[in-house]
N, C-alpha and C positions, 0 to 999 in steps of 0.2 A: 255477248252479254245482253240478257235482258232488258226492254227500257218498260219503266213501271212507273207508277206515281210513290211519292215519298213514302204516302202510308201505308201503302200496300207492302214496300220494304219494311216499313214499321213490323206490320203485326207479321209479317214472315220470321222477323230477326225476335219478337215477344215467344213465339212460338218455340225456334229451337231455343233459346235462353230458359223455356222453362217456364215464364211468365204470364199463364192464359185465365188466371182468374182476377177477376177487372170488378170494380165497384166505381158507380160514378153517374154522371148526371151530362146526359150530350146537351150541346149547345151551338150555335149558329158558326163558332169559331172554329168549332173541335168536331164539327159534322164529318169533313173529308178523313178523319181517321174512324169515323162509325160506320162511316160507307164499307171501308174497308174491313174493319171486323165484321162486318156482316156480308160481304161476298166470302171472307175466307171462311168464315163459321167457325173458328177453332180458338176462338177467346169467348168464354163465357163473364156475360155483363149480369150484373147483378142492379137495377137501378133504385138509389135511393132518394130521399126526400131532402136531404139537405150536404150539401158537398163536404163539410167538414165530418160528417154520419160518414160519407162515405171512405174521407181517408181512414178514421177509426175501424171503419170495417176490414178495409186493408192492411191495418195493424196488425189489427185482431188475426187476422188470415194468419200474415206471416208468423206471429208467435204462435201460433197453434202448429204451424207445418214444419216450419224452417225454411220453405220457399216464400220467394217475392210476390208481395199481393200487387197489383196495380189499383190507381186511382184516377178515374180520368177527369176534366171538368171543362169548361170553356174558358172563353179569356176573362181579364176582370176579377170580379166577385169570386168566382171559382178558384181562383189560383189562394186569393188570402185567406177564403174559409179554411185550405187547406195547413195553412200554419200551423193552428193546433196540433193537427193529427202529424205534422212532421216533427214539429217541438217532440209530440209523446213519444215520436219512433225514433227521434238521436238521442235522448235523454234516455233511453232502454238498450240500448245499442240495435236498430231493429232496421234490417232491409226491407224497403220500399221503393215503391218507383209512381211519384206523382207526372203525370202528364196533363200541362192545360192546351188550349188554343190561346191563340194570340191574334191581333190583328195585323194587317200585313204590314212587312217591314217597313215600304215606302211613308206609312202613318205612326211608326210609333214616335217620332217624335213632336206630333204634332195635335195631341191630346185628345187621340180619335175615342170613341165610345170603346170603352171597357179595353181600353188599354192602357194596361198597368206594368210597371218596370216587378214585376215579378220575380225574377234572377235576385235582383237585389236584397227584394223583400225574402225573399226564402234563402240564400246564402248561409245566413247565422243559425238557421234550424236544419239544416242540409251540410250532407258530405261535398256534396257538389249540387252546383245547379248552374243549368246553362239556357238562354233564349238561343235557337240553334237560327240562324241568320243565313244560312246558303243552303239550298238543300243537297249538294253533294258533301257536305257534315255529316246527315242524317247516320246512315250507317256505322262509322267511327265513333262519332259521340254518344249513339245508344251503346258500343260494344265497352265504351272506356265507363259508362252510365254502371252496366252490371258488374263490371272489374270492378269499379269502386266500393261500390253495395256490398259487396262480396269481401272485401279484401280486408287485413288489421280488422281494427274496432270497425263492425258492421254499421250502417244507418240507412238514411235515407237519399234519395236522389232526387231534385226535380227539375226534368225538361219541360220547355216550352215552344210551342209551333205555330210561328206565324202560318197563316192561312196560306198564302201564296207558298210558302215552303212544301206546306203538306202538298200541293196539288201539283208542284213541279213534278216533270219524269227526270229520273235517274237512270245510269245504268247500277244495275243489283243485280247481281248471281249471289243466291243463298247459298249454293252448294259449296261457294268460296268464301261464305262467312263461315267463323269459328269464334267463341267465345275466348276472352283475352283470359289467361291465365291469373288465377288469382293467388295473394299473397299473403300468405301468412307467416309471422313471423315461428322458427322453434327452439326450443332449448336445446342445448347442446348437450353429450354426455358430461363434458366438465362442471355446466352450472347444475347438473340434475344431482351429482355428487355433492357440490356445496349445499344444494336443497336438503340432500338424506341427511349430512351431516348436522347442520343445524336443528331439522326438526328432531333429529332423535338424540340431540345434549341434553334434551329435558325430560322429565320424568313424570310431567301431563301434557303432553302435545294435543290441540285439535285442530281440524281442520275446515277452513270456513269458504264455502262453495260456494261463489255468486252465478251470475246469471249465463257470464260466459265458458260456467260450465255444459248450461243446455244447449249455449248457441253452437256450441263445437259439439253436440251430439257427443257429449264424453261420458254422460249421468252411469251408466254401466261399468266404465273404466275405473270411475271416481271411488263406486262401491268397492270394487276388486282391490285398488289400495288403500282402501277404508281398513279391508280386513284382511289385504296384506300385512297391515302393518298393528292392527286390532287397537287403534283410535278413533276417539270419537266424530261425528262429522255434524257441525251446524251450518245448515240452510241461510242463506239470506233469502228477502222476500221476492230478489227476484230469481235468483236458486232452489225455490221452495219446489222442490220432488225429487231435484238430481238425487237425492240417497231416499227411496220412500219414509213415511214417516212413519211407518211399524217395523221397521230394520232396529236393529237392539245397537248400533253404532249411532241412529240419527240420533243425537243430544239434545234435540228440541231447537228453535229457533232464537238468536239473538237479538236486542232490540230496545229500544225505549218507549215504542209504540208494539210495532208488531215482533213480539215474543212469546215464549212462557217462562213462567219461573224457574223451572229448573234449567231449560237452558242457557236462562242470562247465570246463574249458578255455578254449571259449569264451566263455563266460559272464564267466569272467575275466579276458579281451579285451575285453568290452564297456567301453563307457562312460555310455552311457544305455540305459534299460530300460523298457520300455512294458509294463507290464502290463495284461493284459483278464482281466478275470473269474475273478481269482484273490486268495489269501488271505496269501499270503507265510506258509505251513504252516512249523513249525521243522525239519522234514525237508526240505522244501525248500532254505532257506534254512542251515540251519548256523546258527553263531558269525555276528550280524549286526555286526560289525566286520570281518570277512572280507569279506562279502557284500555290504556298503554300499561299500566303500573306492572311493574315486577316481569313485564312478557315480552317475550326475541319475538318478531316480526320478517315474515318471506310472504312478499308478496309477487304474488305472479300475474299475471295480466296481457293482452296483448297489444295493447298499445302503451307506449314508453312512457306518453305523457302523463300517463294515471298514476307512474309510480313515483312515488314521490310531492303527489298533488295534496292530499289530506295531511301526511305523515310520512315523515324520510323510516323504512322500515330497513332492519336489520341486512336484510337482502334483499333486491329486488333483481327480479326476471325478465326480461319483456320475452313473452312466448306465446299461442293460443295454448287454450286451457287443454286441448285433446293432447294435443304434442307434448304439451311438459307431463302431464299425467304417465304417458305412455314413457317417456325417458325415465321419469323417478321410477315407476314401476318395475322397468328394468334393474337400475340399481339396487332397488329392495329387495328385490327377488332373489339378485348373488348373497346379497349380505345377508340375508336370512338363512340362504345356504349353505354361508360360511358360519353363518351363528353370532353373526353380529351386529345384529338387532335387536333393540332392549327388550322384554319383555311387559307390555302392556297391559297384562290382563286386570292385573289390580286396580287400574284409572280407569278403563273400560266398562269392568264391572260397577264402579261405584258409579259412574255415567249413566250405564244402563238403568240403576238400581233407582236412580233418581228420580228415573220419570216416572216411578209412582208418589210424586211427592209435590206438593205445592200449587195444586191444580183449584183451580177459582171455577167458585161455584155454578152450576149450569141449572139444576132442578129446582127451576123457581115454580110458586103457583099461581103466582101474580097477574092479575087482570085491573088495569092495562098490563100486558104482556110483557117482562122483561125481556131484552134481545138476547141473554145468555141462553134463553130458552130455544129463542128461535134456531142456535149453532147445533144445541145439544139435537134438537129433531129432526137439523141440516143430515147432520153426520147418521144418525140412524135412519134419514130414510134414501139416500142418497151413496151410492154402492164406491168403492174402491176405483173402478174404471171412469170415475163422472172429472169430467173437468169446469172447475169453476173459474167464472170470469168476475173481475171487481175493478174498481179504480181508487177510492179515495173516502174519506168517510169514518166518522166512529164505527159504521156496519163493517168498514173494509179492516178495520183494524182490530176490530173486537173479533171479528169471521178469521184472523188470520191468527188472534191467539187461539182461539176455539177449533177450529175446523179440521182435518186430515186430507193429506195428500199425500198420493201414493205412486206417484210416477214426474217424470218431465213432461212439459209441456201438458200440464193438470192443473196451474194457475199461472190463469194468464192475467197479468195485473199489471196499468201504467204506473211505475212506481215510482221513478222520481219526478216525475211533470203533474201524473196524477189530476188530468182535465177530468171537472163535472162534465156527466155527458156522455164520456168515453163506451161505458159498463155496456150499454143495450148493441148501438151500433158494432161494436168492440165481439160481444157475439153471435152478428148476425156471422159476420169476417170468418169465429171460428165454426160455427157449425158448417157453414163453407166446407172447410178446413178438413171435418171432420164430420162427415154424411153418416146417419146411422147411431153414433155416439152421443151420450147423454150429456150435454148442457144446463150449467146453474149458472145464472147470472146473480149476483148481490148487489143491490141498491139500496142507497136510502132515497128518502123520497125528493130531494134534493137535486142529485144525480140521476136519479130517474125522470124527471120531468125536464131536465136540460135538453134531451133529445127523444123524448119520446111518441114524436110522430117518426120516428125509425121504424116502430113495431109493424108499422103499415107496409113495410119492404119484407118482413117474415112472413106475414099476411099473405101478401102477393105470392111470394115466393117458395114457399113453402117452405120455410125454414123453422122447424120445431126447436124451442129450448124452454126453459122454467128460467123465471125473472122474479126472483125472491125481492120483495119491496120490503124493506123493515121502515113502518111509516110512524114517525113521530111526531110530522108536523115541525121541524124544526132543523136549522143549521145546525148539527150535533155538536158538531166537531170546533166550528167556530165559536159556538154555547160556550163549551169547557174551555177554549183559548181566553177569553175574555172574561174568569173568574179571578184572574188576579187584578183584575180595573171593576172589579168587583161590578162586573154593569151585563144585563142579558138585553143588548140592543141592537134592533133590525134582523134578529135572527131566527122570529116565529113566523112559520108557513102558517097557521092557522087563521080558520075562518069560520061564519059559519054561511055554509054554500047552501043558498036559497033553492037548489034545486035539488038536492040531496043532505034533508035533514039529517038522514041514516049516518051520516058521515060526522056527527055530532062533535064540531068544532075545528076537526082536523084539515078542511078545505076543501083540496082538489077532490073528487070522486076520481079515482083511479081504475077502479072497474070498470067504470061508466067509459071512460076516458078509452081505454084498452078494447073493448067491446067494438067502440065507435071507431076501432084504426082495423077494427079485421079479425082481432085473437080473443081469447078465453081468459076468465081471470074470475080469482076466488079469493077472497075476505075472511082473514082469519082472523079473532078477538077474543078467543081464548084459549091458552096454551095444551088443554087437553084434545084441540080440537086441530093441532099444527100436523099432528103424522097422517091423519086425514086431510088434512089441504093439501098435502106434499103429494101424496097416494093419487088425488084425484089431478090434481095437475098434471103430474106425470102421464096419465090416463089421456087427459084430453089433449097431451101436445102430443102423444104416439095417435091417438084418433085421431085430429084435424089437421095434423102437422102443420100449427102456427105456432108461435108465442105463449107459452100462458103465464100469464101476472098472478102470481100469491102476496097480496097485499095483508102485511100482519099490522097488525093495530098494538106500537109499541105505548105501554108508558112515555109521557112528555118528557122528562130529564131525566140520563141516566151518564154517569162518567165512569169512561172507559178505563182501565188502569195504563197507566203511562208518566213519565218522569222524564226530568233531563240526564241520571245518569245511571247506570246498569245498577248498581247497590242503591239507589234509594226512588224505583218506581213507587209511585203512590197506588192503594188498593183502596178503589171509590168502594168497592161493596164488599159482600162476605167470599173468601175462602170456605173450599170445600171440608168437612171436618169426617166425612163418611164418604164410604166408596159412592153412597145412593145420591151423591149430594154432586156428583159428575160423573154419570153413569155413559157415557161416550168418551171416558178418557183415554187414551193411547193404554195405558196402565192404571188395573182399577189402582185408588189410594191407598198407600200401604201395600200394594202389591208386588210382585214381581215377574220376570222377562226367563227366558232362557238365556242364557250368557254364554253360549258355547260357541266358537267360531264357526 
C-alpha cells in the first residue's frame, strides 16, 4: 500500500467521489491541501473574495447540478464566515462539503492564533461535522462525510484539518476506496396503495411538489403521474419547475408571498393533497386553519421527522420522493387498467381554465419604474432554457409571482434561510454548474451590495451571467413588514452620492461600482427602455464573458401582494382587467389552454 500525505489522499478520494469543483480562499492553514490540488490538477479552484461568497458559490453549484460543490478556507475566520452558506444548504436540504484548516492539534487548546472549535460552531447548521484529530481517520471520515451528504434528508458536511494531520503520511490505496453506499429510504407496495387510495376518495385532488422532488431527479416521473392520473400539480418555491410552468396540469404556485391567484384558488378547491417532497414552509402555507379546512393530507417526505412537524397529516410516508413516485405510479397504472380510477377531467379542466384568470397587472408606464414591469420584460426577453437565481426580497417575491419557469433546476433560490448576499455569489456557483447556459441573477439593491465585490471572481474568471438590480434605494421588504407600527425606520439606502449626481438620490453608483470590480453594467429608468437593456446585457456578457449588471431605476415604495392566509392576501396595486394589461401571462386573460391529455 502506498504511503502518501493526508491531502494527497484527500483530493484522490474528492476525485473518485465526484467532488472536483472547489470555491474557496487558501490560507496558511489549509495550504498542505492546495499543494495537493495542484500537483493532482484534477479539482478546479475557483478563488473568491470573501469565504462566506465562497460557500454560496458552492450552494449555488450543488443546486444547479445535483452534485457536491466544495468549499475550502483556512482556520479561524474562514470556518465561521462559512456558517451562513451552511445554515442556507441544510435549511434547503442541500449537499455540500465545507473543508477548513485548522491549527495543529498539540495547540488547540491553548488559544493559538485562529484557532477556533469549529466542529462545534458548525454542528447545528450541518449534518455532520468533525475536526479529524489523527490522520489515519482521514479516509473513513471523508467516506462516512459523502454517505452522509448523500443519504435521507440531503445537507451539508463540515471537515476540519489540523495542519499536522494534513501533512502526516498514511498508507492509502485508492483503488481500495469505494464510496459507502448510500441510503435512502422507499415506500413500499402496501403504503403506495394507501397513497392511491386516499388521493383518489376525492373529487379535486392536487398535488403539491416540493423540492425534494428535484433532489431525487424525479420532476419527469412527477409529470407522468400528473397526467396519469389528469390532476393538477402546484409547485412549491422550492419545486418551482418539477412540472414546467406551461404544462396545462401546473396550477400555478401556492403561497402567501410567493404565488398567484389562481393557484392559491385552486388549491382552495382542492380536497385532498398529496405532498412529495415537501416541508409545508409557513409561506407556503399561511394560517394553517385556512390551509387545513375541509382537505385529507398524505404527506410524503424522506425524512420521518418532517412528518408530522408542521401538521399531523392524514397519512404520512417516509420515502425519497423518486421512489414513492415510481410505486404509486405503478399502482395507477393497474387501476387505470382495470378502470378504477376516477375520472378527473372536469377538476383538471376547470384548473387549467383558471390560469387565465386573476393575473396582477405588469404594463405599467411608470417612471420611476414599477418592478411589475421589470418581470413582464424579464419573461419576454429571457427564453424557456434560462435559469434564474434569487434569494430573498420583495424583487425575489414579486419575480416568483410574475416570472416562468420551465424546467428543474431553473430556480435556484435560498428559500427558507434566504441570507442577503447569497443571489451574486450563489450564481457564480451555478454558471459553474452550467458552462454555456444563460444565467439571471435578481437582486434588490440590498442583497446586491451585501456581496458585491463577488462580481470581481466573474471578472477573473470568466464567468458570464445578467444580474438584474431592481434599485429602489430601499429595504423593500422590511418597508412593508413594519406598516402595521405604522413607522418607515432605518430602511432607506438613499443618499445623495457626491460623486455621482446622475444617481439622483438613490446612493450607491452601481455601475460605477460594477465597472470598477471587472464587468459591464447598464442603467435602466425607463420602462420602454428595459427590452433594450436586457438585449444589450445579454450581448456584452456572450462578448466579454463577465458579469453584467442591469440596474433598473425602480419607484421608491411599492407593496408586493401578500397576506397571512391563502383567502385573504392583500393586492397593494391593480389587477389586470385586459389581456394587454399582462401581456407575458402563462395565459393571455380570459383565455384558454388545450386540455387534452
Amino acid at each position: 500500500m502506498a504511503k502518501m500525505r493526508a491531502v494527497d489522499a484527500i483530493v484522490l478520494i474528492l476525485e473518485k467521489e465526484g467532488a472536483t469543483e472547489a470555491f474557496g480562499l487558501p490560507g496558511a492553514a489549509i495550504n498542505p491541501l492546495y499543494s495537493a490540488m495542484k500537483q493532482h490538477g484534477g479539482i478546479r479552484h475557483t478563488l473568491h473574495r470573501h469565504v462566506e461568497g465562497a460557500s454560496h458559490a458552492a450552494d449555488g453549484y450543488s443546486r444547479a447540478t445535483g452534485k457536491i460543490g466544495l468549499c475550502l478556507g483556512t482556520s479561524g475566520p474562514a470556518g465561521t464566515d462559512m456558517i451562513t452558506g451552511l445554515y442556507a444548504a441544510i435549511a434547503d436540504s442541500i449537499p455540500m462539503l465545507c473543508i477548513t484548516g485548522q491549527a495543529p492539534t498539540s495547540v488547540l487548546h491553548k488559544e493559538d492564533f485562529q484557532a477556533v472549535d469549529i466542529e462545534s460552531i458548525a454542528k447545528p447548521v450541518t449534518k455532520y461535522a468533525s475536526t479529524i484529530l489523527e490522520p489515519g481517520l482521514v479516509p473513513g471520515t471523508f467516506a462516512k462525510a459523502f454517505q452522509v451528504m448523500r443519504s435521507s434528508r440531503p445537507g451539508p458536511v463540515l471537515l476540519d484539518l489540523p495542519i499536522n494531520v494534513q501533512l502526516a503520511e498514511i498508507d492509502f490505496d485508492i483503488d481500495a476506496y469505494e464510496p459507502l453506499p448510500v441510503e435512502k429510504p422507499k415506500a413500499t407496495r402496501g403504503q403506495a396503495e394507501k397513497i392511491v387510495d386516499l388521493l383518489t376518495s376525492g373529487t379535486k385532488p392536487i398535488i403539491i411538489a416540493g423540492g425534494g422532488v428535484i433532489n431525487a431527479n424525479a420532476s419527469e416521473k412527477l409529470v407522468e403521474l400528473a397526467e396519469e392520473l389528469n390532476i393538477p400539480v402546484s409547485p412549491t418555491l422550492m419545486g418551482w419547475g418539477a412540472i414546467p410552468d406551461d404544462h396545462r396540469l401546473q396550477s400555478g404556485m401556492v403561497g402567501i408571498q410567493t404565488h398567484t391567484k389562481y393557484g392559491n384558488a385552486t388549491f382552495l378547491e382542492s380536497d385532498v393533497v398529496l405532498g412529495l417532497g415537501n416541508r409545508w414552509a409557513n409561506r407556503h402555507t399561511g394560517a394553517l386553519d385556512t390551509y387545513r379546512a375541509e382537505r385529507k393530507f398524505i404527506h410524503v417526505d424522506i425524512e420521518s421527522t418532517q412528518i408530522g412537524r408542521v401538521f399531523s397529516p392524514d397519512l404520512g410516508i417516509t420515502s425519497d420522493a423518486g421512489a414513492a413516485i415510481d410505486a404509486i405510479l405503478e399502482v395507477v397504472r393497474e387501476r387505470k387498467a382495470a378502470g378504477s380510477i376516477p375520472d378527473y377531467s372536469q377538476w383538471a379542466d376547470a384548473a387549467t381554465a383558471r390560469k387565465g384568470t386573476g393575473h396582477r397587472k405588469t404594463n405599467f408606464e411608470n417612471i420611476p419604474i414599477k418592478p411589475q414591469r421589470v418581470y413582464q420584460e424579464m419573461n419576454a426577453a429571457f427564453g424557456q432554457d434560462t435559469t434564474y437565481v434569487s434569494t430573498i426580497g420583495l424583487s425575489q417575491i414579486a419575480g416568483a409571482q410574475m416570472l416562468h419557469v420551465y424546467g428543474p433546476r431553473k430556480w435556484i433560490n435560498a428559500g427558507q434561510a434566504g441570507p442577503l448576499g447569497w443571489t451574486g455569489p450563489a450564481a457564480l456557483g451555478v454558471v459553474r454548474g452550467k458552462p454555456g447556459e444563460r444565467v439571471v441573477a435578481l437582486s434588490g439593491d440590498y442583497d446586491f451590495q451585501f456581496m458585491i465585490e463577488e462580481l470581481a471572481v466573474g471578472a477573473q474568471f470568466k464567468l458570464p451571467y445578467v444580474h438584474v438590480v431592481v434599485n429602489n434605494s430601499y429595504l423593500g421588504l422590511i418597508r412593508q413588514s413594519q406598516r402595521p407600527f405604522e413607522m418607515d425606520y432605518h430602511v432607506s439606502l438613499g443618499f445623495d452620492n457626491i460623486n455621482s449626481p446622475e444617481t439622483n438620490g438613490y446612493g450607491v453608483d452601481h455601475v460605477k461600482v460594477a465597472e470598477g470590480l471587472g464587468c459591464k453594467a447598464v442603467r435602466v429608468q425607463d420602462p420602454a427602455k428595459l427590452a433594450e437593456g436586457f438585449a444589450q446585457a445579454k450581448a456584452l456578457a456572450d462578448e466579454h464573458q463577465v458579469p453584467v449588471v442591469v440596474e433598473v431605476i425602480l419607484e421608491k415604495v411599492t407593496n408586493i401582494a401578500m397576506g397571512a392566509q391563502l383567502d385573504a392576501v392583500n393586492e397593494f396595486e391593480d389587477l389586470a382587467l385586459e389581456p394587454g394589461d399582462a401581456p407575458t401571462a402563462l395565459v393571455p386573460l380570459g383565455g384558454s389552454v388545450t386540455v387534452d391529455a
